[in-house]
PDB file of N, CA, C and O in Angstrom:
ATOM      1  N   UNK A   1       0.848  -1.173   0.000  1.00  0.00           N
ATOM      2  CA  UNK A   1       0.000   0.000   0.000  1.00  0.00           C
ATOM      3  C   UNK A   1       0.894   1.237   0.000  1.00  0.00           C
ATOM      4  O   UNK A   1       1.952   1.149   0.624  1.00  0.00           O
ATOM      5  N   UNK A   2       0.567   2.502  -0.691  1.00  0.00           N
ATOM      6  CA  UNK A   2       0.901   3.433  -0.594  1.00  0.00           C
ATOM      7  C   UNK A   2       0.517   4.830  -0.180  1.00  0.00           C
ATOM      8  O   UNK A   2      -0.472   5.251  -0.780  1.00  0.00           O
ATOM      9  N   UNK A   3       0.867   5.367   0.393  1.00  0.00           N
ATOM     10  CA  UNK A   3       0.524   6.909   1.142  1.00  0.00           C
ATOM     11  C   UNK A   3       0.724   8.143   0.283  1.00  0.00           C
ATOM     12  O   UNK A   3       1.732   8.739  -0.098  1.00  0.00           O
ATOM     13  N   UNK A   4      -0.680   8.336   0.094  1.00  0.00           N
ATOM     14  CA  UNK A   4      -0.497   9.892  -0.625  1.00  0.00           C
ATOM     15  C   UNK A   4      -0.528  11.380   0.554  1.00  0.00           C
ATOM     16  O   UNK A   4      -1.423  11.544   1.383  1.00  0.00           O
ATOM     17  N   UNK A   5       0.380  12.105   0.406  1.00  0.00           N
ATOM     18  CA  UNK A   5       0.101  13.630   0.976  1.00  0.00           C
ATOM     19  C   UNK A   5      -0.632  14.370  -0.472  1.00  0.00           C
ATOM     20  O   UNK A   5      -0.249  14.492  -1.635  1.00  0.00           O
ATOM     21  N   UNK A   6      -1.652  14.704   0.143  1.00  0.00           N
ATOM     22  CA  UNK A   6      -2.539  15.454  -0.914  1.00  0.00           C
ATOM     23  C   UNK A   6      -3.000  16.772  -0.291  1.00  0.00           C
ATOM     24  O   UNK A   6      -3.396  16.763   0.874  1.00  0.00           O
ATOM     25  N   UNK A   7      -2.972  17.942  -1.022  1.00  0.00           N
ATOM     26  CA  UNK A   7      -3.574  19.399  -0.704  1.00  0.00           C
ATOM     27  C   UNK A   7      -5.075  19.355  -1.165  1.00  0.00           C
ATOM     28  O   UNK A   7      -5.244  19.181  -2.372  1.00  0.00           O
ATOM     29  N   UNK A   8      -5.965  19.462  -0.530  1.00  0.00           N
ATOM     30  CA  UNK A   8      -7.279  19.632  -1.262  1.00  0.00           C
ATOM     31  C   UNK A   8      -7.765  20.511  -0.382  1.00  0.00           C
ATOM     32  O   UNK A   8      -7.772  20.362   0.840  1.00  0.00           O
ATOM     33  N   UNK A   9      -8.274  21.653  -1.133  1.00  0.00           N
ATOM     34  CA  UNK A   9      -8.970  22.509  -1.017  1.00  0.00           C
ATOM     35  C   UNK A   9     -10.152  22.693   0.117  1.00  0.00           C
ATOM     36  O   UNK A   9     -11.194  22.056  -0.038  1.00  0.00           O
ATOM     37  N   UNK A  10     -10.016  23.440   1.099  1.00  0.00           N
ATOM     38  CA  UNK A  10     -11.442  23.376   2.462  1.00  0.00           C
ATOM     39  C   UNK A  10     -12.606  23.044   1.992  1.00  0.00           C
ATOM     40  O   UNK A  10     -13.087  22.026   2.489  1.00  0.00           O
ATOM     41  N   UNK A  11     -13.334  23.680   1.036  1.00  0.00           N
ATOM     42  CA  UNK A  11     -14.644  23.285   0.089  1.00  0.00           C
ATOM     43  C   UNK A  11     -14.897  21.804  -0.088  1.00  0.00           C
ATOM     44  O   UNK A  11     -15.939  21.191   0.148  1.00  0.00           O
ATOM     45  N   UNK A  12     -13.969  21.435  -0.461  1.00  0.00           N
ATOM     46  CA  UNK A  12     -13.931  20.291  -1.319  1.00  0.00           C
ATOM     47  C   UNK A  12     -13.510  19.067  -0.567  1.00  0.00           C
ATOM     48  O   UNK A  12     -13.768  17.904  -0.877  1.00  0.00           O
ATOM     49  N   UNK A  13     -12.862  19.468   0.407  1.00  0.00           N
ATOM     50  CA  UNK A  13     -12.692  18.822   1.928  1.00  0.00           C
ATOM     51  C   UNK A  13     -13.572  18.369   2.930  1.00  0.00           C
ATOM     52  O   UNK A  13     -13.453  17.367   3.635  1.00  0.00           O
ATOM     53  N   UNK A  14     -14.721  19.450   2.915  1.00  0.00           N
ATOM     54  CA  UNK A  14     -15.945  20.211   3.518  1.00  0.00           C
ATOM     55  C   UNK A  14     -17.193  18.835   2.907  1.00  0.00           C
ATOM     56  O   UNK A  14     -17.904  18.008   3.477  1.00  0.00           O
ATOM     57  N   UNK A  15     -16.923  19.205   1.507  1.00  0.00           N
ATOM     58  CA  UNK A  15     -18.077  18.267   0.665  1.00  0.00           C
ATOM     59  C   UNK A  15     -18.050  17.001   1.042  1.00  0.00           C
ATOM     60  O   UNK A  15     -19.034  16.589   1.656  1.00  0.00           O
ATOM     61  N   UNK A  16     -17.053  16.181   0.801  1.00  0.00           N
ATOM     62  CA  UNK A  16     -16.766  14.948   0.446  1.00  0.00           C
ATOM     63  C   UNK A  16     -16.768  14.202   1.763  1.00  0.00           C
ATOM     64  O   UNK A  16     -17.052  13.004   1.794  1.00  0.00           O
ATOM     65  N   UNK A  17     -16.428  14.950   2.949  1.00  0.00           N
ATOM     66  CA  UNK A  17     -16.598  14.329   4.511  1.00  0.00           C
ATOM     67  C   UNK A  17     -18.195  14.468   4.295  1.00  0.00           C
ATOM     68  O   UNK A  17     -18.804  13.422   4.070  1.00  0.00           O
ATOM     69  N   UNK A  18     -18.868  15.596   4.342  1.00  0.00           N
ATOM     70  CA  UNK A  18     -19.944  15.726   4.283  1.00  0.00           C
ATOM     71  C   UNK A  18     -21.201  14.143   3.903  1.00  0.00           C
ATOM     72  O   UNK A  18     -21.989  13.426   4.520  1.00  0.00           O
ATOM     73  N   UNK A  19     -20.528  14.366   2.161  1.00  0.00           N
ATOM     74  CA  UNK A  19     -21.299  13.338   1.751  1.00  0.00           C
ATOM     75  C   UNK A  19     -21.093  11.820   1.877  1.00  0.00           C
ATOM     76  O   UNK A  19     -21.708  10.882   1.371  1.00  0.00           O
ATOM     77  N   UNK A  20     -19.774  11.879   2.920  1.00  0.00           N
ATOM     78  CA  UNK A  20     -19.151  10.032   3.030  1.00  0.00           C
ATOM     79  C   UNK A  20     -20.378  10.098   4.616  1.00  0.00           C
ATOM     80  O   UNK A  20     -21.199   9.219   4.879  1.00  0.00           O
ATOM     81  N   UNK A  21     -20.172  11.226   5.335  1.00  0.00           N
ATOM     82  CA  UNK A  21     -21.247  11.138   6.481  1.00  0.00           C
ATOM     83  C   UNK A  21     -22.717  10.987   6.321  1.00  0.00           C
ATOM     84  O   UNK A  21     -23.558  10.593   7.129  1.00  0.00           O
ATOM     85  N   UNK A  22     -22.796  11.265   5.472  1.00  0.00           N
ATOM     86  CA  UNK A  22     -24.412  11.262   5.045  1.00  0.00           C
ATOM     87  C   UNK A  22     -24.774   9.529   4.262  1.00  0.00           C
ATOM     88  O   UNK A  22     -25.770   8.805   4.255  1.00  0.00           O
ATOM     89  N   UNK A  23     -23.804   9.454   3.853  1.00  0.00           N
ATOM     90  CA  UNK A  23     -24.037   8.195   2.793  1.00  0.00           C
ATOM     91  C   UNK A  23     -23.637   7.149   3.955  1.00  0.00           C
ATOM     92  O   UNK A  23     -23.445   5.987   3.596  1.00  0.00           O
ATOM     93  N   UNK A  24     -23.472   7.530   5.571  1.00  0.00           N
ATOM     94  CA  UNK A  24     -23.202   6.542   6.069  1.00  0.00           C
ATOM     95  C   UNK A  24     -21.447   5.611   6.134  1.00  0.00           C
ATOM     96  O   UNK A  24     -21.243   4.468   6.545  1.00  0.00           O
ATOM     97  N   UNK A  25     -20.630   6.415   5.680  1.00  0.00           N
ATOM     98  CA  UNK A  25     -19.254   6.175   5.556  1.00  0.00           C
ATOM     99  C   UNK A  25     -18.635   6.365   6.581  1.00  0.00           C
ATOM    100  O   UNK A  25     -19.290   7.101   7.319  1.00  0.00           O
ATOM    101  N   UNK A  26     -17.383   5.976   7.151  1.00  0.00           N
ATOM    102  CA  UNK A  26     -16.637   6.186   8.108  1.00  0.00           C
ATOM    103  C   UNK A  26     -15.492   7.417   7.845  1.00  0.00           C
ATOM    104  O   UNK A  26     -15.216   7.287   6.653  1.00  0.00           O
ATOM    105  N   UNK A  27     -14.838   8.344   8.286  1.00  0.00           N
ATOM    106  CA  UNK A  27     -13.923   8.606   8.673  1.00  0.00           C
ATOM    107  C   UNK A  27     -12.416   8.099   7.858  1.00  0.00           C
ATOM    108  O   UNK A  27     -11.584   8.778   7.257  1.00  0.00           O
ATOM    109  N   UNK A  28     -12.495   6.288   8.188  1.00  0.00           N
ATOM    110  CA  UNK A  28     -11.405   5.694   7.114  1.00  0.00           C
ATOM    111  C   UNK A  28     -11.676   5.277   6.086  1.00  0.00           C
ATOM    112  O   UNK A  28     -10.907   4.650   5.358  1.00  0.00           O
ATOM    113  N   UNK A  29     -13.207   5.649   5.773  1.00  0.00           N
ATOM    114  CA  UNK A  29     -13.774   4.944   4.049  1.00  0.00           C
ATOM    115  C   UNK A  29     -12.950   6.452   3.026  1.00  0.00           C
ATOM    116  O   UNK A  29     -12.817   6.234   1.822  1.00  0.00           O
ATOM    117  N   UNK A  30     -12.633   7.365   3.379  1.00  0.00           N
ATOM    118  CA  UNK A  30     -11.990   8.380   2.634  1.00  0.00           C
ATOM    119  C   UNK A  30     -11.239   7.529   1.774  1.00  0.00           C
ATOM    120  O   UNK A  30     -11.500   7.440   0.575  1.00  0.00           O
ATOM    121  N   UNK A  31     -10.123   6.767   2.444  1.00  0.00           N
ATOM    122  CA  UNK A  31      -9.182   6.287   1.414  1.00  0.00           C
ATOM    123  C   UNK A  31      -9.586   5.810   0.260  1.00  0.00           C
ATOM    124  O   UNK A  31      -9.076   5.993  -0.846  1.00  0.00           O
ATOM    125  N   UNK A  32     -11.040   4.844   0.698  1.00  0.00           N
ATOM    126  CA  UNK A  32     -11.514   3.785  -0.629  1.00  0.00           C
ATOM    127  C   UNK A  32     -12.099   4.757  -1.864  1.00  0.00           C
ATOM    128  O   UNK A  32     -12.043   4.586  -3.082  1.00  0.00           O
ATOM    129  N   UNK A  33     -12.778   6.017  -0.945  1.00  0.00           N
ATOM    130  CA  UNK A  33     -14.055   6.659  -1.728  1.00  0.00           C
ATOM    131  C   UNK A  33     -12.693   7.430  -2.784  1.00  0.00           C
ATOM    132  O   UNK A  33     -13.006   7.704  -3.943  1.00  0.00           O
ATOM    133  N   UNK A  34     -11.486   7.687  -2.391  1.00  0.00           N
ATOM    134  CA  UNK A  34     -10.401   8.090  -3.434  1.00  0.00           C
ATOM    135  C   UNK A  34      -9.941   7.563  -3.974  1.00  0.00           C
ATOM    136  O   UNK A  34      -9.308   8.134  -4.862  1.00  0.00           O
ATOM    137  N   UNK A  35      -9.877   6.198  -3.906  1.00  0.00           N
ATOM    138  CA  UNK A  35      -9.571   5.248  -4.785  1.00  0.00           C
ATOM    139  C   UNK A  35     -10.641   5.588  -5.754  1.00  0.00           C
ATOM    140  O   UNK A  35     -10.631   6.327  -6.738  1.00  0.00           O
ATOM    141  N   UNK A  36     -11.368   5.011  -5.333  1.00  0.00           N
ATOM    142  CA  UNK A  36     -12.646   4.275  -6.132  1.00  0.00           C
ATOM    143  C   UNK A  36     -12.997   5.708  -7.553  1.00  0.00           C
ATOM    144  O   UNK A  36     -13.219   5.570  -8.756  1.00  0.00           O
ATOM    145  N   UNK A  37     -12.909   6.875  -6.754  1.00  0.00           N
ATOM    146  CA  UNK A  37     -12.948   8.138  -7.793  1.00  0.00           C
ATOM    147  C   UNK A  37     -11.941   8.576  -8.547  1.00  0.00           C
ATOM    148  O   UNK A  37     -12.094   9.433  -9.418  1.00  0.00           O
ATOM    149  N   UNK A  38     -10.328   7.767  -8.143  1.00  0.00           N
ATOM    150  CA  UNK A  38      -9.129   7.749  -9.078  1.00  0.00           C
ATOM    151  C   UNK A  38      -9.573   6.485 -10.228  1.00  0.00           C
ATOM    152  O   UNK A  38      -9.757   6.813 -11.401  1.00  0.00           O
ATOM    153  N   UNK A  39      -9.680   5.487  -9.933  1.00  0.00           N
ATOM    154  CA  UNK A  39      -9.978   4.193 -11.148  1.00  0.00           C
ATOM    155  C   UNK A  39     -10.967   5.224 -12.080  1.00  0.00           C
ATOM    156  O   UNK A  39     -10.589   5.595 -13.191  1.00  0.00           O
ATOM    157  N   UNK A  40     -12.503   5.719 -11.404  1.00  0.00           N
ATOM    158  CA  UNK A  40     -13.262   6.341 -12.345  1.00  0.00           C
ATOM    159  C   UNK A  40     -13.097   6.856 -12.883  1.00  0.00           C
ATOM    160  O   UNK A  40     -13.709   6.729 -13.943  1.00  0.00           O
ATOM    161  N   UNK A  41     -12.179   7.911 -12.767  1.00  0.00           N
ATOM    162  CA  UNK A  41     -11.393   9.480 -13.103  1.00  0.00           C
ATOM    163  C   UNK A  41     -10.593   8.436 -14.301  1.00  0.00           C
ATOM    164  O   UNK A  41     -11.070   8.518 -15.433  1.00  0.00           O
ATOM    165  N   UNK A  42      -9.604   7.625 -14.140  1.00  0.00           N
ATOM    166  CA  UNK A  42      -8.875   7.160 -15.190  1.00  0.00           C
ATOM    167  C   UNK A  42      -9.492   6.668 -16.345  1.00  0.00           C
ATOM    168  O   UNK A  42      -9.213   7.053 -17.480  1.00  0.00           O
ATOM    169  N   UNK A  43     -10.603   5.540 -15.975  1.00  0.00           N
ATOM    170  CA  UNK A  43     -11.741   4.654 -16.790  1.00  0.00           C
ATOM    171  C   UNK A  43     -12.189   5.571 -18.033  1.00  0.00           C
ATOM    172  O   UNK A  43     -12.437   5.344 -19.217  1.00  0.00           O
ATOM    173  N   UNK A  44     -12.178   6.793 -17.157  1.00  0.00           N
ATOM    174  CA  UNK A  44     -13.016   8.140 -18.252  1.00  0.00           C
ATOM    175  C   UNK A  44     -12.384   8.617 -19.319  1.00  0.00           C
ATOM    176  O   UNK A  44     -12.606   8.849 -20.507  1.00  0.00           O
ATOM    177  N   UNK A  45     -11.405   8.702 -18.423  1.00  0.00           N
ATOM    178  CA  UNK A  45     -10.367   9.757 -19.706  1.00  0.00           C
ATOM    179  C   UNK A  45      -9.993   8.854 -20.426  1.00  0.00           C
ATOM    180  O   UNK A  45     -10.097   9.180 -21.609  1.00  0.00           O
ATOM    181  N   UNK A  46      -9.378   7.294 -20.197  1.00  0.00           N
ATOM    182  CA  UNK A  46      -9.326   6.423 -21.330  1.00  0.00           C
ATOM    183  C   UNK A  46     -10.320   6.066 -22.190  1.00  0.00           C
ATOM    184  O   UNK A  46     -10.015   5.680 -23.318  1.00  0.00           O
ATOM    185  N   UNK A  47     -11.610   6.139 -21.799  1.00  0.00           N
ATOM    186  CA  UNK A  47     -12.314   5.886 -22.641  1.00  0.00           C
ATOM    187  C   UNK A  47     -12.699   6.892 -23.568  1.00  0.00           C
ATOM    188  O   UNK A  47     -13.099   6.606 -24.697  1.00  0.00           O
ATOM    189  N   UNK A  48     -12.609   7.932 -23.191  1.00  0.00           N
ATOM    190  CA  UNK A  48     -12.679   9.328 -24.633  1.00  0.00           C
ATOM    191  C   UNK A  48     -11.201   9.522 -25.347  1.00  0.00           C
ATOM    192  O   UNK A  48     -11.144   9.968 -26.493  1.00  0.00           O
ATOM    193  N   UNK A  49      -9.987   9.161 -24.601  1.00  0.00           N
ATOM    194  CA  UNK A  49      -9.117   8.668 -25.429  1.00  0.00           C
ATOM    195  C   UNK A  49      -9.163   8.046 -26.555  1.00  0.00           C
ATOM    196  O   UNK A  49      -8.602   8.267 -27.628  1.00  0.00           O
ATOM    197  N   UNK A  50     -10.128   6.975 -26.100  1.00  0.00           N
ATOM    198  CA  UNK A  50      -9.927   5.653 -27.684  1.00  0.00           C
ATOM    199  C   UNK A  50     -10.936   6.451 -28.190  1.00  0.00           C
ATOM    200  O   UNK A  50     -10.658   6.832 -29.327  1.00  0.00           O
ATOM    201  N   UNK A  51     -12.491   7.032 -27.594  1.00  0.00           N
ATOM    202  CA  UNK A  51     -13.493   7.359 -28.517  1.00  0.00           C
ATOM    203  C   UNK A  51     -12.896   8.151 -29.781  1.00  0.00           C
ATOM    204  O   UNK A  51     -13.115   7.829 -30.948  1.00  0.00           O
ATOM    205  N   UNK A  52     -11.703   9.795 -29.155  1.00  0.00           N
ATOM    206  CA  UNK A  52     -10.976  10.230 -29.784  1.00  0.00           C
ATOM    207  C   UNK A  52     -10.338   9.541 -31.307  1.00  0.00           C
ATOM    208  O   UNK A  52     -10.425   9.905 -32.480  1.00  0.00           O
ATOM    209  N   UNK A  53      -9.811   8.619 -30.769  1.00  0.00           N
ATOM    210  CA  UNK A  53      -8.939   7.677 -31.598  1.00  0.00           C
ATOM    211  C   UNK A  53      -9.575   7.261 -32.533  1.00  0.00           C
ATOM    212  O   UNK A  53      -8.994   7.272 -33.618  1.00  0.00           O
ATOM    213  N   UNK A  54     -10.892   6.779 -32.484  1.00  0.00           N
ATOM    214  CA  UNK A  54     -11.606   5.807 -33.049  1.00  0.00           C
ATOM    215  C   UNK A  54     -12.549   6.726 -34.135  1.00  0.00           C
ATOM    216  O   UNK A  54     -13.140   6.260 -35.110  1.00  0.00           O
ATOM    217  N   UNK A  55     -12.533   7.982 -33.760  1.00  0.00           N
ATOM    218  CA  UNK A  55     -13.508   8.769 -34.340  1.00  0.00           C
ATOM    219  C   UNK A  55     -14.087   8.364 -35.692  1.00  0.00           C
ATOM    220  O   UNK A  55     -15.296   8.128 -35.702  1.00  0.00           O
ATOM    221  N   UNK A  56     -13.410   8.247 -36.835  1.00  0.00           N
ATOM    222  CA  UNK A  56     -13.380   8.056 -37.881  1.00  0.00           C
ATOM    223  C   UNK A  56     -13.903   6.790 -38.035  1.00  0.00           C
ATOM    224  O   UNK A  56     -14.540   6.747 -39.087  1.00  0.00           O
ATOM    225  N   UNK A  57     -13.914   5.369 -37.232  1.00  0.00           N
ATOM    226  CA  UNK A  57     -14.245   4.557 -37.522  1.00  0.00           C
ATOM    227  C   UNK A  57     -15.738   4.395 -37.735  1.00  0.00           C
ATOM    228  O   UNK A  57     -16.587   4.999 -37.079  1.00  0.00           O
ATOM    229  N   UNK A  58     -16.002   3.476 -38.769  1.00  0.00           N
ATOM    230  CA  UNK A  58     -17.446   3.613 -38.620  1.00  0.00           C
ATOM    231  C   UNK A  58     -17.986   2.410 -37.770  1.00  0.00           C
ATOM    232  O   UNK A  58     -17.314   1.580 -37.160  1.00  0.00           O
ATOM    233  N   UNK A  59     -19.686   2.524 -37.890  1.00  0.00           N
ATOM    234  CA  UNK A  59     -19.895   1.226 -37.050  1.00  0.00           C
ATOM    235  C   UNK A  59     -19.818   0.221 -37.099  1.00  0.00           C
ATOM    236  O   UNK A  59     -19.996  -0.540 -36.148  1.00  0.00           O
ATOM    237  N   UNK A  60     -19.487  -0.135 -38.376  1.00  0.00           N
ATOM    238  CA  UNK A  60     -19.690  -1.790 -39.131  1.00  0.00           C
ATOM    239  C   UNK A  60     -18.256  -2.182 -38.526  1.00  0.00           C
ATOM    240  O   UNK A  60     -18.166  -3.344 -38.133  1.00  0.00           O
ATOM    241  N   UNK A  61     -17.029  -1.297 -38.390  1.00  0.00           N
ATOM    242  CA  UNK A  61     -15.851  -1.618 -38.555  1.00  0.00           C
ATOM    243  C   UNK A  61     -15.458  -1.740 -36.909  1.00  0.00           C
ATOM    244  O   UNK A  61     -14.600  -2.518 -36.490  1.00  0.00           O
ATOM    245  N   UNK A  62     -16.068  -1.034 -36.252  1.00  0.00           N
ATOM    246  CA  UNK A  62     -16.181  -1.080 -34.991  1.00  0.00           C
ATOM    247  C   UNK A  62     -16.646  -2.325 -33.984  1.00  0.00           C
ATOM    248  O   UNK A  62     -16.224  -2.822 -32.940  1.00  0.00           O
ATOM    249  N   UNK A  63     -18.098  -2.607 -35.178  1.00  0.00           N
ATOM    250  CA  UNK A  63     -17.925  -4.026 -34.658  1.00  0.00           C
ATOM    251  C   UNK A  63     -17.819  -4.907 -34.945  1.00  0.00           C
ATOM    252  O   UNK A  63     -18.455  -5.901 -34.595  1.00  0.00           O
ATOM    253  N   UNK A  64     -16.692  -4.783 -35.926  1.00  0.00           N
ATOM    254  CA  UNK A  64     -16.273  -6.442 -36.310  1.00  0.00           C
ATOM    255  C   UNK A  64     -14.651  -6.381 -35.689  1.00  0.00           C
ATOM    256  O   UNK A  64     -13.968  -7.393 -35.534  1.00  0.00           O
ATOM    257  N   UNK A  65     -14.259  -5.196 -35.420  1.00  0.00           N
ATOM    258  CA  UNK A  65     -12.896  -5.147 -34.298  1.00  0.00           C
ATOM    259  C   UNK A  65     -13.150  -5.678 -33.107  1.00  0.00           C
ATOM    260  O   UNK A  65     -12.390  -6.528 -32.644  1.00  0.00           O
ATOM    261  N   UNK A  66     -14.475  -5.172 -32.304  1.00  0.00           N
ATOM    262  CA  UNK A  66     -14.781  -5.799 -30.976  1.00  0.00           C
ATOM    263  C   UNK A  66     -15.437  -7.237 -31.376  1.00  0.00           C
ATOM    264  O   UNK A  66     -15.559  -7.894 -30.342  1.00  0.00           O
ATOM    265  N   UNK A  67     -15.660  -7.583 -31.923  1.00  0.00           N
ATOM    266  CA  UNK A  67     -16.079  -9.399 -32.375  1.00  0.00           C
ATOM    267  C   UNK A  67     -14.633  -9.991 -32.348  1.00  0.00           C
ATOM    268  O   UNK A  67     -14.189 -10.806 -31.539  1.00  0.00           O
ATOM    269  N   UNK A  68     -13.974  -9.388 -33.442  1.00  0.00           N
ATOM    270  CA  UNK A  68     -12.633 -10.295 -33.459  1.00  0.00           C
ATOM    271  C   UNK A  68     -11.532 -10.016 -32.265  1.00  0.00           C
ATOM    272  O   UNK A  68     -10.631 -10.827 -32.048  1.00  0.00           O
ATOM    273  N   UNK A  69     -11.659  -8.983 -31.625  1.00  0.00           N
ATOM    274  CA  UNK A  69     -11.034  -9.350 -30.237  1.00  0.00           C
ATOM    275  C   UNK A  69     -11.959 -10.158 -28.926  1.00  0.00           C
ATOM    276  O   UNK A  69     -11.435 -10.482 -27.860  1.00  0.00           O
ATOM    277  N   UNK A  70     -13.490 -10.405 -29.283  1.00  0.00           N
ATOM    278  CA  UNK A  70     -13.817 -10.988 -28.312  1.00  0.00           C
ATOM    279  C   UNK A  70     -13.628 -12.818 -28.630  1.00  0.00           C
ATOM    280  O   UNK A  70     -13.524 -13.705 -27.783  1.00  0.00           O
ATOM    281  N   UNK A  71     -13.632 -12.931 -29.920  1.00  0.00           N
ATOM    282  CA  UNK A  71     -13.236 -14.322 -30.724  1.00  0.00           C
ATOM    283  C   UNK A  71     -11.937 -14.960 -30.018  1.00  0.00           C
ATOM    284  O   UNK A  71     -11.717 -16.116 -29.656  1.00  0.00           O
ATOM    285  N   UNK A  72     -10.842 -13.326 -29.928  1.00  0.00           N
ATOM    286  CA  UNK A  72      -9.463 -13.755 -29.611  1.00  0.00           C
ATOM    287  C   UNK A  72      -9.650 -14.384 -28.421  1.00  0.00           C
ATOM    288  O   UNK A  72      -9.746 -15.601 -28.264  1.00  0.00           O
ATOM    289  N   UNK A  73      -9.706 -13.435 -27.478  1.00  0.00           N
ATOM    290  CA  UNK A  73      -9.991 -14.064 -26.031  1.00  0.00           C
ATOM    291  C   UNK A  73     -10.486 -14.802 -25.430  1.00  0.00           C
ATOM    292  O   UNK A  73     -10.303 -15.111 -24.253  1.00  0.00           O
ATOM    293  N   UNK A  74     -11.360 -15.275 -26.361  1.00  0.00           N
ATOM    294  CA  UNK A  74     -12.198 -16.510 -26.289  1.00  0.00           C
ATOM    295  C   UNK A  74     -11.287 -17.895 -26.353  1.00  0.00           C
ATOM    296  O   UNK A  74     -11.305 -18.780 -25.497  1.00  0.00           O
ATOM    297  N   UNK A  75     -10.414 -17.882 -27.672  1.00  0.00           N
ATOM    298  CA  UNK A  75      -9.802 -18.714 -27.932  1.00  0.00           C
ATOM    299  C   UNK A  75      -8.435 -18.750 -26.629  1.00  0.00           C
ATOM    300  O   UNK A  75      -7.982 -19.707 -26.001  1.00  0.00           O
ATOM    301  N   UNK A  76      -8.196 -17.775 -26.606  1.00  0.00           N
ATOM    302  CA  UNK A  76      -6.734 -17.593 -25.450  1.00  0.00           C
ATOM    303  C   UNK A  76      -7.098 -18.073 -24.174  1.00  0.00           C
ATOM    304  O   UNK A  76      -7.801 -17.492 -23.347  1.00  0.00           O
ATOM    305  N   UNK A  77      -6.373 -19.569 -24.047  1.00  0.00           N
ATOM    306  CA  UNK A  77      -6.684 -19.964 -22.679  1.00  0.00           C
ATOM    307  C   UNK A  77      -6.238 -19.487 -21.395  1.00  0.00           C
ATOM    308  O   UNK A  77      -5.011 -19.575 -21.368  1.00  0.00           O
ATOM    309  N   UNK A  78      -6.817 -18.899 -20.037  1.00  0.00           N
ATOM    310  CA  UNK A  78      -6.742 -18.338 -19.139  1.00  0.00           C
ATOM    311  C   UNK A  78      -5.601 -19.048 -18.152  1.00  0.00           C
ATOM    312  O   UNK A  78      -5.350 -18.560 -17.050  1.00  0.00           O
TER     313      UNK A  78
END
């Protein structure tokens, strides 16, 4: 495990205790609820990354890329 020192802002400090108290969270659920909003935060931006990327593709081609990588993995034993 690793330890972040992070600056965040009183507001925003203010909020997020707020809403881990309200939603019934602890005090040490902070760590998870920052996790859990770093994976999301990443998930996002990669995924408008490829959308970016992909722009041009059309749909037919789109999904016969996601067929033939789900074919692959299919075949690739675990």
């Amino acid at each position: 495990m690793t330890r972040w020192n992070l600056s965040i802002q009183e507001e925003t400090d203010r909020l997020v205790r707020v809403f881990l108290a309200r939603t019934g969270l602890k005090k040490g659920d902070l760590s998870a609820f920052v996790e859990a909003a770093c994976r999301g935060e990443v998930l996002r931006r990669t995924v408008a990354e490829i959308q970016k990327q992909n722009a041009d593709l059309s749909a037919e081609d789109a999904m016969r890329l996601a067929n033939e990588a789900v074919a692959a993995a299919r075949a690739t034993p675990s």
